[in-house]
C-alpha positions, 0 to 999 in steps of 0.5 A: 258713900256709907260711913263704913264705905269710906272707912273701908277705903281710907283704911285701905289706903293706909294698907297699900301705902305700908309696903308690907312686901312679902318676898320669901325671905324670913325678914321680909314683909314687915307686917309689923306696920300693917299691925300698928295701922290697924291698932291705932284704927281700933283706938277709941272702939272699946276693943284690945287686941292681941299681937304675935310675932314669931319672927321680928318684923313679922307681926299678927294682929287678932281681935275678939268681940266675945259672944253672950252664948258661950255654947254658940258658934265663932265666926272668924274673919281673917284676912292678910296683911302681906302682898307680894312683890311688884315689877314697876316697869309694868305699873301705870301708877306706883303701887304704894301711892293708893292714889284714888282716880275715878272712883278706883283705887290703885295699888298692891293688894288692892284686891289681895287682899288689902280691900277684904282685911280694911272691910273686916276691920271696919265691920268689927270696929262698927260693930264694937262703937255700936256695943253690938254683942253678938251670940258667939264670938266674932274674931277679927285676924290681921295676919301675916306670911300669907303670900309665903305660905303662911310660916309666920301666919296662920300656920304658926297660929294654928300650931302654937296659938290656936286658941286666939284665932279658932272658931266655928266659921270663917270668911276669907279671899277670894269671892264676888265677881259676877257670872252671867245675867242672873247673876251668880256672885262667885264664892270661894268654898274651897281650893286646890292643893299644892305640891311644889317642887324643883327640878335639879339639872346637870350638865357638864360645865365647859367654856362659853366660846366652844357652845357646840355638843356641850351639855349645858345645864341652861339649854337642858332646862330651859328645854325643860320649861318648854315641856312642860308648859306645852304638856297638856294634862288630862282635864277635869270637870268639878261640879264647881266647874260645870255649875259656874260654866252653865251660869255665864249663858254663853252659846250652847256649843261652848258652854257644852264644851267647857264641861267636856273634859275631851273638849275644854282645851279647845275651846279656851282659845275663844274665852278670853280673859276667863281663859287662865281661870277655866284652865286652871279650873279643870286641870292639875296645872305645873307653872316653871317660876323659877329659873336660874342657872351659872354664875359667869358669861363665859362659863357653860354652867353644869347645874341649874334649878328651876322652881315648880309652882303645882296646883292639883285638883280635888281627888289628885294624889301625890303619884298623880303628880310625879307621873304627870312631871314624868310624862311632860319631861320624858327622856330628860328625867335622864339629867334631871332629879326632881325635888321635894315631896311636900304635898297638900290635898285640895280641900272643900267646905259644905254649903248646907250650912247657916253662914252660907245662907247669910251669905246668900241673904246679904247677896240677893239684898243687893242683886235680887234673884241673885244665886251664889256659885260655889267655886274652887280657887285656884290659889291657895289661902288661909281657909286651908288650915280651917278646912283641914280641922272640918271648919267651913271656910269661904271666900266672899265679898260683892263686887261691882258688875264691872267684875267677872271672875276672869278679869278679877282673878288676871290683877292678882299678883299682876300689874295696875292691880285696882279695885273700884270704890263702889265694890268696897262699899259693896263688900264691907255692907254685906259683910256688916249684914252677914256678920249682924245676920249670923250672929243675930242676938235675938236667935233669929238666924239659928246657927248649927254647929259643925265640928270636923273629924280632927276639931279641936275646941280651943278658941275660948278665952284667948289671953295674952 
């Protein structure tokens, strides 16, 4: 293994064994530990860098290797330090001991996103030991509240410190999983949008000992639920979609099938691990989360809440959410208000661009002939906030053959969540090539510019 392998893997390992568990509350995460791990990795390289805390405990972390053209494009790595909470029941091994077995690290945020933010940190650390200067600026952002929405992270950064963690280009999660023989190594050029919401149900409380007629707010929700997780949405078939479905070179049939919004749903049965993936792929999903309903045994609640995680698809408007909750829930919608109209669109980054192309370089360097399938997440991420402002944002790494997109994506907030050695090195070397080949003092790789209908240029000089 490559010195920056191991120091991808080391660092790593002091990530996951931070706990920065981020469970929703403001004084939750504790980022702050992540922040002082990777200040004290930065000593000794030359570089400072800048920390934010919009919220005790909830610390971000931003370092910047100044470019020699101040005309040139910014390049931003940014990754999170949060990582969401476990169940320990269902781990084989505890999830903050980064124990290291057979050549597998295990823990949280071991592939979300610990693994990508030890990588960026290493590239950027190497970088600067080396006095390596690139053209345009090349940020590094450790930063917090991913998992929550991103209040104590990048969305505040965007609002009140933008000129510390702008730039002209970004990688972030998810990407590099293999699909088909080729192979195509997966990366993320945009994802779906959100529109959570929460159902508010009403029943009539009463005594536990008489259950029969009554007009439980438990029972109606939990008929609730069950609606809407048997109500089948209309699917859709992206182009990301289809391109991704042609590259796994399964049988004619199938692979006819899974671009064909009639005939998708059929056949998610017979796609195993992918299954979850393909679903989400094509079809603007509502998961029931959050269920909760009485306060005593004995008491037949009158209220109850259930919490909606909804994801939507490119083109799916705020109407086509509400009427795709009021065709699952039907008659129920009599004692149930639906809550909430915070709405965000999906949102896409173009492929015609330099950083793009570096990606693909650094790719086939490891895996001649190797394409790269441009795909939409199904979770959200901070490239969000770029693509909004016109920022080209991706999700990319290079994963070991071991991963296909499906068995990848199941180990996100799940249980035994590992990533193997080897796809660290992977990573964090192409990486370092993508980072030298974008910002190549010489000019040999040409970058362009691209500025968004709504670019605000703020990026230079970030101060304290």
């Amino acid at each position: 293994m490559s010195d920056l392998g191991r120091d991808t893997v080391e660092l790593l390992q002091q990530l996951i064994r931070g706990e920065a568990v981020n469970d929703g509350a403001p004084d939750g995460g504790g980022e702050h530990r992540q922040v002082e791990t990777l200040l004290r990795y930065f000593e000794g390289s030359g570089l400072e860098g800048v920390t934010v805390e919009p919220h005790p405990g909830r610390t971000s972390l931003v370092v910047r290797i100044e470019g020699t053209d101040a005309s040139a494009p910014a390049l931003a790595l940014v990754g999170h330090t949060d990582v969401v909470p476990v169940e320990p029941a269902g781990w084989s091994r505890d999830p903050f001991a980064a124990e290291i077995v057979d050549g597998v690290v295990w823990g949280r945020g071991a592939i979300d996103m610990l693994n990508l933010t030890a990588a960026y940190a290493a590239v950027t650390r190497r970088l600067a030991v080396e006095g390596f200067r690139p053209r345009g600026d090349l940020v590094f952002a450790a930063v917090a509240d991913e998992e929550n929405g991103s209040r104590f992270g990048v969305e505040w950064l965007t609002e009140h410190r933008l000129d510390l963690i702008d730039a002209d280009y970004v990688l972030t999660e998810s990407g590099g999983a293999h699909a088909g023989p080729r192979p195509g190594i997966t990366v993320m050029v945009g994802e779906k949008g959100g529109a959570g919401r929460r159902l508010r149900v009403t029943g009539t409380p009463g005594h536990g000992s008489a259950p029969w007629g009554a007009r439980n707010a438990a029972v109606l929700a939990a008929e609730a639920v069950v609606r809407l997780s048997r109500h089948r949405a209309p699917a859709v078939i992206t182009p990301q979609w289809r391109d991704y479905a042609r590259a796994l070179d399964l049988d004619a049939e199938t692979t006819a099938a899974l671009v064909d919004a009639d005939r998708i749903d059929d056949v998610l049965p017979h796609l195993g691990a992918l299954a979850g993936f393909a679903h989400a792929s094509t079809h603007t999903t509502v998961s029931p989360n959050v269920v909760r309903a009485g306060e005593k045994g004995n008491v037949i609640p009158g209220e109850a809440t259930v919490q909606l995680d909804i994801r939507v698809l490119p083109g799916v408007s705020r109407e086509d959410v509400e009427g795709q909750l009021r065709d699952a829930l039907g008659d129920l919608l009599e004692h149930i208000e639906i809550e909430g109209d915070w709405f965000g669109e999906a949102t896409l980054s173009p492929t015609d661009t330099p950083l793009f192309d570096a990606l693909g370089s650094a790719v086939r360097r490891v895996h001649p002939g190797a394409e790269l399938l441009p795909m939409l997440g199904v979770g959200g991420t901070d490239g969000r906030f770029y693509r909004r402002r016109g920022i080209p944002a991706y999700g990319f790494g290079v994963l070991s053959e071991r991963w296909d997109y499906g068995t990848f994506r199941r180990l996100f907030h799940g249980n035994d969540e590992r990533i193997d050695v080897a796809s660290l090195e992977l990573t964090v070397t192409a990486l370092d090539d993508v980072v030298r080949t974008f910002h190549d003092p010489g000019g040999s790789a040409r970058a362009r510019r691209i500025d968004g209908p709504e670019r605000t240029d703020s990026r230079k000089k970030a101060t304290t």
